[in-house]
C-alpha positions in Angstrom: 72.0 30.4 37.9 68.6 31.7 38.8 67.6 31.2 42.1 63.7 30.9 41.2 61.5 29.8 38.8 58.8 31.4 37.6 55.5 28.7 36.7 53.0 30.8 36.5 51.1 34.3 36.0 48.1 35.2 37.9 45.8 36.5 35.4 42.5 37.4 37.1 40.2 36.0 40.0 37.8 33.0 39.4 34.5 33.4 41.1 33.7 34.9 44.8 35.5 32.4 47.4 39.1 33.2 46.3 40.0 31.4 43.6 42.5 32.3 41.1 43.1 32.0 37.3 46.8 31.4 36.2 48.7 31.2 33.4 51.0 28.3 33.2 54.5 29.0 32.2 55.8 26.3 32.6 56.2 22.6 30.2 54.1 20.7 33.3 51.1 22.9 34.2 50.3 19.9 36.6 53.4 20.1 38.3 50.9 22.9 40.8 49.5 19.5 42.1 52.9 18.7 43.6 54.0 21.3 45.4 52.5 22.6 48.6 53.5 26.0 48.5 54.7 28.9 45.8 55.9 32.7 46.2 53.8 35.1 44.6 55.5 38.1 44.0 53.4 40.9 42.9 56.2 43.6 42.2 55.6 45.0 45.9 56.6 42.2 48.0 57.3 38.3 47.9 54.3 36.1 50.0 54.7 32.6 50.6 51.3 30.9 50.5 50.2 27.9 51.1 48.4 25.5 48.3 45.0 24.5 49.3 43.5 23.0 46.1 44.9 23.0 42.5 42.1 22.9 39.3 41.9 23.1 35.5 39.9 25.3 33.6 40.5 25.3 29.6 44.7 25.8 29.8 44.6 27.3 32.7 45.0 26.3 36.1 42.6 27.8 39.0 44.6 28.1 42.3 42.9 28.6 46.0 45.4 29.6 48.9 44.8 28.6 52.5 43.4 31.3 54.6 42.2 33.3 51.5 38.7 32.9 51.2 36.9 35.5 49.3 37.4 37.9 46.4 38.4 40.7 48.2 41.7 39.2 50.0 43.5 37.8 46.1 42.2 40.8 43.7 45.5 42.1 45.2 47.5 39.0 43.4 46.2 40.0 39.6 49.2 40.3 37.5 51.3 38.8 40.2 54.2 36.3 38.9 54.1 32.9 40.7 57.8 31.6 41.5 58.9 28.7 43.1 63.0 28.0 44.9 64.9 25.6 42.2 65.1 23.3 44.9 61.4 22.5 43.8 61.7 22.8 40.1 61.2 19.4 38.0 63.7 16.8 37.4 65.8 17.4 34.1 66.0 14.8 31.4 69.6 14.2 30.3 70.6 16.8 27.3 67.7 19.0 29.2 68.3 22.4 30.2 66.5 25.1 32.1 65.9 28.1 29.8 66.3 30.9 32.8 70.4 28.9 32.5 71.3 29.1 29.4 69.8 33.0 28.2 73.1 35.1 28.6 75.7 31.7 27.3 78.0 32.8 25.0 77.8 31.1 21.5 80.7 30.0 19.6 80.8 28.1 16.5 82.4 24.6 15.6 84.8 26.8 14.0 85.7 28.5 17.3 83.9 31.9 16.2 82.2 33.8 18.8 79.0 34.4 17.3 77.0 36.5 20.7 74.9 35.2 23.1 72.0 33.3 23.6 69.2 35.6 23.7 65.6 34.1 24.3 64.5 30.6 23.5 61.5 30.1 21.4 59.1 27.1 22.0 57.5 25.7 18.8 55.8 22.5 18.1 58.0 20.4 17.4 61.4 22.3 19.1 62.8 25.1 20.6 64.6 27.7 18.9 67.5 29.7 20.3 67.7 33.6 19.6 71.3 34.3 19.4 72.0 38.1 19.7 75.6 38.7 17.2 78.5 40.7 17.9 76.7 43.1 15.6 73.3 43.5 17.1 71.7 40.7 14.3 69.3 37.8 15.8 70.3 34.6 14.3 67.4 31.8 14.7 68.8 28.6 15.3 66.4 25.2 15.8 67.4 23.2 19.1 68.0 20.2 17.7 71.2 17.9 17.8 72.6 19.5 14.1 73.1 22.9 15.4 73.7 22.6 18.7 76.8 20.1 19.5 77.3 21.2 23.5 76.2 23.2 26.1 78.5 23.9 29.0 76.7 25.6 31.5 80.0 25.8 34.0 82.0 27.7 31.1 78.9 29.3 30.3 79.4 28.6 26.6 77.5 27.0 23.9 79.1 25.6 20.4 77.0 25.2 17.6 77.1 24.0 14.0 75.6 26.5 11.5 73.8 24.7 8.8 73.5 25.9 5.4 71.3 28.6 5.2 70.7 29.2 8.7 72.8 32.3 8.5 73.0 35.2 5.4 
């Protein structure tokens, strides 16, 4: 299981005094308000900083670190991937899953037929849709909903689905 999560991307700064604009990537872009600290990782090294006050501009959320006040100290962060321990990540819902878990499962169908793996996860209106990778190198697109997906074991690291009519060529 992944050991961090990544919430956010820092996209560019945000005026002179240190602020920066980030890219949520996660469901709860106010989940920054709760947390007093993130790593940012910008491909060279991994800094622990210290939140000092958490903003919203259009969908995306403007971040100032403590002991970063001007421009010239967080250009260095463009780009950079913000991450936090799982030990911080959100509460799960029952029947909710972190995505970084399941990429990788094996699928198998309610026939026990190893279809491949899960591959990415697709968010969408109104659900998410699982990229399963085939034996043979085909994508198969399969809605996360209760039909097609009977059970995830994350423990066996397997996932059994039910492949509705026309799903599949």
């Amino acid at each position: 299981m992944t050991e961090f999560f990544q919430i956010g991307i820092i996209t560019n700064t945000h005026g002179i005094k240190g602020e920066l604009k980030v890219l949520p990537t996660t469901d709860d872009p106010e989940r920054f308000e709760l947390l007093d600290w993130v790593i940012v990782d910008n491909k060279k090294e991994n800094i622990e900083l210290q939140i000092e006050k958490v903003r919203y501009f259009k969908k995306q959320v403007i971040l100032k670190f403590k002991a970063y006040d001007s421009i010239n100290h967080v250009e260095k962060f463009k780009n950079a991937i913000i991450k936090i321990p799982r030990e911080l990540a959100l509460p799960l819902e029952e029947d909710e899953y972190y995505i970084s878990d399941l990429i990788g499962l094996e699928v198998f169908t309610d026939q026990e037929e190893k279809l491949g793996h899960l591959k990415d996860v697709i968010k969408t209106g109104s659900n998410e849709v699982y990229i399963i990778q085939t034996k043979d190198d085909k994508e198969i697109l399969l809605p996360a909903i209760k039909e097609c997906i009977l059970d995830i074991n994350l423990k066996d690291k397997k996932i059994k689905v039910h492949l509705m009519k026309g799903l599949v060529d």
